[in-house]
N, C-alpha and C positions, 0 to 999 in steps of 0.2 A: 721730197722723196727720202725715204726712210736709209738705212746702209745697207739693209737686205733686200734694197728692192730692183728687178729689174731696170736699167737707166730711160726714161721716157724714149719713144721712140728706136729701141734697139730691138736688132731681127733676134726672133729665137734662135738658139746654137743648139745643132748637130753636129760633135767633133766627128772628124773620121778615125775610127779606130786603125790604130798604125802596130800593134803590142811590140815591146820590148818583151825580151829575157832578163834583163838588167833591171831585179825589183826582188823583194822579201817581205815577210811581215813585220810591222810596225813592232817594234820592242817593247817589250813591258805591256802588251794591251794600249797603248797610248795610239792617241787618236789627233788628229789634227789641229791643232789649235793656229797656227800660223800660214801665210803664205807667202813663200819667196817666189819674187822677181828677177829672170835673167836676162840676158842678150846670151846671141848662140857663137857669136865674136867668130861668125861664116858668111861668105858670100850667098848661101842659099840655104834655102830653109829646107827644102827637100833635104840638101846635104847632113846638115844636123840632126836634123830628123834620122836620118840613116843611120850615122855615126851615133845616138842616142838609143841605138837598138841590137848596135854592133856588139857579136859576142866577147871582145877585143878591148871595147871602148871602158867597160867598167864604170860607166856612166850612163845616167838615163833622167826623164825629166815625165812628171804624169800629162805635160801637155807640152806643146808646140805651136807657135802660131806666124804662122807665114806671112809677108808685108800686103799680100792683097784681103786677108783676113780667114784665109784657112786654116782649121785647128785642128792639129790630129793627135787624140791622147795613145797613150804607149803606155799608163801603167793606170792601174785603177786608182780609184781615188782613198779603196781603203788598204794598201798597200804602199809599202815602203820603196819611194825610187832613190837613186845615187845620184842626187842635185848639188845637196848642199854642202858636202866635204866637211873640212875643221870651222870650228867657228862657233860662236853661241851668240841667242840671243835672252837677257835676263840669266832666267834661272836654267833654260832651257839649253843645252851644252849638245844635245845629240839630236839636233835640228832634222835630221832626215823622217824619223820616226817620228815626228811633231809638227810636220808641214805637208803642204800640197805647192812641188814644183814648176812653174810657167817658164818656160824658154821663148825669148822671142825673137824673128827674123832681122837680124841686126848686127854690122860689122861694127858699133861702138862710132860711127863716126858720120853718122846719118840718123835723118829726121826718122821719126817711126811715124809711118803715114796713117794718114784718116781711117782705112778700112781695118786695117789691123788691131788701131786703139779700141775702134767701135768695136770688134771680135772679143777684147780683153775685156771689155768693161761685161760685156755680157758675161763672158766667163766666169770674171768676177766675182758677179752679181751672185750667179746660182750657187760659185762654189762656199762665198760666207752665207749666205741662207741653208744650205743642206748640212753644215758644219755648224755654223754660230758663232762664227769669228768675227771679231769687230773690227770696224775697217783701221784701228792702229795697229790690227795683227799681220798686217800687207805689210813688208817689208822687202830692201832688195839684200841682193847676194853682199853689195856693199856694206851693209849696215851690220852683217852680223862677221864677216870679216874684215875691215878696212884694212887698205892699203894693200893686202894681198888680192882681194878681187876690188873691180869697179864698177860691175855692173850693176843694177841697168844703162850708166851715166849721167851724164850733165845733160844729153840732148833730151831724157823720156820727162815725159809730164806727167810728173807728180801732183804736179796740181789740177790737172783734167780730172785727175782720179778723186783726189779731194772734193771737189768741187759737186761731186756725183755722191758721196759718201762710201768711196769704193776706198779710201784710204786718209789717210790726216793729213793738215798743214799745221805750219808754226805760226802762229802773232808774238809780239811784243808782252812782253812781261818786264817784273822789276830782273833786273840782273844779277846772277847769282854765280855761283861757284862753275863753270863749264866741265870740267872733270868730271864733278862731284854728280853733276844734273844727267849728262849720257849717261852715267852706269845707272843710275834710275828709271832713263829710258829705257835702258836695253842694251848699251853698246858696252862690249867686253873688251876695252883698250887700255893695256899699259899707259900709265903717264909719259913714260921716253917713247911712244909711238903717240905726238898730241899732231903731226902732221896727215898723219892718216886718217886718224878721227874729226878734225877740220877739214878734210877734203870729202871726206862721207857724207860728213854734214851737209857741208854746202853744195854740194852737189845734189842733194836730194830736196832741202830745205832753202836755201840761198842761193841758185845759180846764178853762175858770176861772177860772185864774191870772191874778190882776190885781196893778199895780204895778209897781214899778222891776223891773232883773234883780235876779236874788238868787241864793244859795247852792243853789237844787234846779232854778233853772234850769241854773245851770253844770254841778251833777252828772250832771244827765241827756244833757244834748250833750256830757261828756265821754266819757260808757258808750258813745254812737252813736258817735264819733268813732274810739273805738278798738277796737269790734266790727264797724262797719260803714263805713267808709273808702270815700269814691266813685271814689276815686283811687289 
């Protein structure tokens, strides 16, 4: 199965349309190239969703997806929503105007269940085929601010996504620079913030992984580094 292709066996999606207020046009003519990953860090998805539409809220997300697999978009997909705040990924510094935002049903401290995931992967699917995003353009809120945000967390699977070509994993390579190899990736981290950048990491790529860096951390941001260059 190719990265732009529907996942074998997943139901076609019809989001419900929910519209948010909380959206503008894309800056500069710029068009999508990325997708960030959230959690809605709420007990209900409904609630989010609401709060994501509130005229108050100054925040909004172009989809939502609730833990039994309902998805209701709030903002079009060729429209600017209020997802992604500070943060860059690469070169790309004003992430709002450059991505397509997913929030999903989820307090940060629970499993994200079967119906839901199978919701996302379809979403996915259509949104890097109608755009032309390759699946290292999925990214979460983590990756492009660490340690200020942490979502999607340690519980989401990353590697479901991977595994579908909805998004990347790391292998072993030789061992190289760790600093030097994230800003190649993508990630915009001071060197006196290297704890945040190892927690982003591994949480996305090594769940688990606890203690200093080490020798498979460095081998794995070397393989990304030199497969998957943000720049």
């Amino acid at each position: 199965m190719g990265p732009r292709a529907v996942p074998r066996g997943a139901r076609r999606l019809t989001p419900l349309w929910h519209p948010s207020d909380n959206f503008g046009p894309r800056r500069d003519g710029a068009v999508p190239d990325l997708v960030v990953l959230h959690y809605t860090a709420m007990a209900s998805a409904e609630g989010a969703r609401d709060w994501l539409c509130h005229p108050d809220a100054g925040v909004s997300a172009h989809y939502v997806i609730g833990r039994q697999g309902t998805v209701w978009q709030l903002v079009r997909e060729d429209m600017r929503a209020w997802h992604a705040g500070l943060g860059a990924w690469g070169s790309v510094t004003e992430v709002n105007s450059r991505s397509i935002g997913i929030e999903i049903a989820n307090t940060g401290a629970e499993p994200f269940p079967e119906p839901q995931m199978a919701a996302l992967e379809t979403l996915l699917a259509g949104i890097l085929q109608r755009w032309r995003i390759p699946p290292e353009r999925v990214i979460g809120h983590s990756d492009m601010t660490p340690g200020r945000k942490i979502d999607p967390g340690p519980r989401f699977d990353w590697a479901r996504l991977a595994r579908r070509g909805l998004a990347i994993c790391a292998a072993p390579a030789a061992p190289g620079d760790f600093h030097a190899d994230a800003h190649r990736v993508g990630y915009r981290v001071e060197a006196d913030r290297h704890d945040a950048l190892l927690s982003a990491f591994r949480d996305r790529f090594r769940p688990g992984a606890r203690g200093p860096l080490d020798e498979t951390d460095r081998s794995l941001m070397a393989e990304l580094a030199a497969k998957y260059p943000a720049t």
